[in-house]
One Martini backbone bead per residue (centre of mass of N, CA, C, O) as a GRO file, in nm:
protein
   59
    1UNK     BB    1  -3.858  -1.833  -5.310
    2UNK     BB    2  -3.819  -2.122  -5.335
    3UNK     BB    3  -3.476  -2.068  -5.393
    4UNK     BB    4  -3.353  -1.883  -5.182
    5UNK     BB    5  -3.207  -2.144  -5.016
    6UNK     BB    6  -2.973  -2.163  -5.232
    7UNK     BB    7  -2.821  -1.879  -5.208
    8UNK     BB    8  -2.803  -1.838  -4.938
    9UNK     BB    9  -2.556  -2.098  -4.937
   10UNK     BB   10  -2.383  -1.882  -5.141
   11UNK     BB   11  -2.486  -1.592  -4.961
   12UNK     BB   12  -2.573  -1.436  -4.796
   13UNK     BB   13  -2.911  -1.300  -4.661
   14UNK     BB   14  -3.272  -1.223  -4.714
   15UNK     BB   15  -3.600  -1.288  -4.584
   16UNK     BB   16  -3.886  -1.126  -4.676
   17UNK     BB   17  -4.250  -1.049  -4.596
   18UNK     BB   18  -4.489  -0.819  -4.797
   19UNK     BB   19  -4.774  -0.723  -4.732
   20UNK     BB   20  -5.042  -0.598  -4.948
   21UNK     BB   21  -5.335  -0.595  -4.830
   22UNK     BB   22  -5.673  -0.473  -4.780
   23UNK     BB   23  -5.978  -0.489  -4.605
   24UNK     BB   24  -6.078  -0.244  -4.591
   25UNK     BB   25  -6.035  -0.215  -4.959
   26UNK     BB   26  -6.064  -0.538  -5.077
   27UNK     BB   27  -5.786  -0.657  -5.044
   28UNK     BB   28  -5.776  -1.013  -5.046
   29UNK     BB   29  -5.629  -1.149  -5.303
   30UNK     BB   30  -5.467  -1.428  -5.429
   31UNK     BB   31  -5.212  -1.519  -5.544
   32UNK     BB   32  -5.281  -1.646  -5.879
   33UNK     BB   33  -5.528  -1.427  -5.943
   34UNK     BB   34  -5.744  -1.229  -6.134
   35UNK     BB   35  -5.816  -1.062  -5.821
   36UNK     BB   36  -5.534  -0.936  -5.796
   37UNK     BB   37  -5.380  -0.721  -5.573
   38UNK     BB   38  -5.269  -0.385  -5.438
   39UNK     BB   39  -5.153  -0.232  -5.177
   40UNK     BB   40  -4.928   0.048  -5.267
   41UNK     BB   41  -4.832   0.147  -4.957
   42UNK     BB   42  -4.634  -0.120  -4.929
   43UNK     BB   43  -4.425   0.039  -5.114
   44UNK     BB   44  -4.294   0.207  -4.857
   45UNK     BB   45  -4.209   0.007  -4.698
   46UNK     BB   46  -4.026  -0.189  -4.898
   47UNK     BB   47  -3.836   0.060  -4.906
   48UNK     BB   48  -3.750   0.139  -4.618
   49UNK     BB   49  -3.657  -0.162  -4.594
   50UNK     BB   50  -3.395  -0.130  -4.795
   51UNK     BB   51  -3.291   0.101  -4.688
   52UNK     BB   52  -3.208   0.027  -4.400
   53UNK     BB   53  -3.035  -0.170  -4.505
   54UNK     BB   54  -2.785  -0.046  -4.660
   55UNK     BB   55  -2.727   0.138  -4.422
   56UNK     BB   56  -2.613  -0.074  -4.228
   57UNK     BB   57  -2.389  -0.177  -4.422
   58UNK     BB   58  -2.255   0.120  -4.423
   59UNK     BB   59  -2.151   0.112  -4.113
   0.00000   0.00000   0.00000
């Protein structure tokens, strides 16, 4: 992420931040600690938004 914005600089992109956590499911630790997890959930959502970025692009 942090380099992302060297990249944007030659090449046209996007980014966006998909958050995993679930406090309902006890999902709350930040990334970068042994008791790092995902609600896997959250790749439903993460596949559908890059589905439709293609989607966008293929117009």
């Amino acid at each position: 992420a942090e380099d992302f914005s060297y990249f944007a600089d030659a090449a046209k992109g996007g980014f966006f931040h998909l958050g995993c956590g679930n406090k309902k499911l006890g999902i709350t630790a930040s990334i970068h600690t042994e008791h790092f997890d995902i609600d896997e959930e959250c790749l439903k959502v993460g596949v559908l938004m890059q589905v439709n970025n293609v989607l966008s692009l293929l117009k």
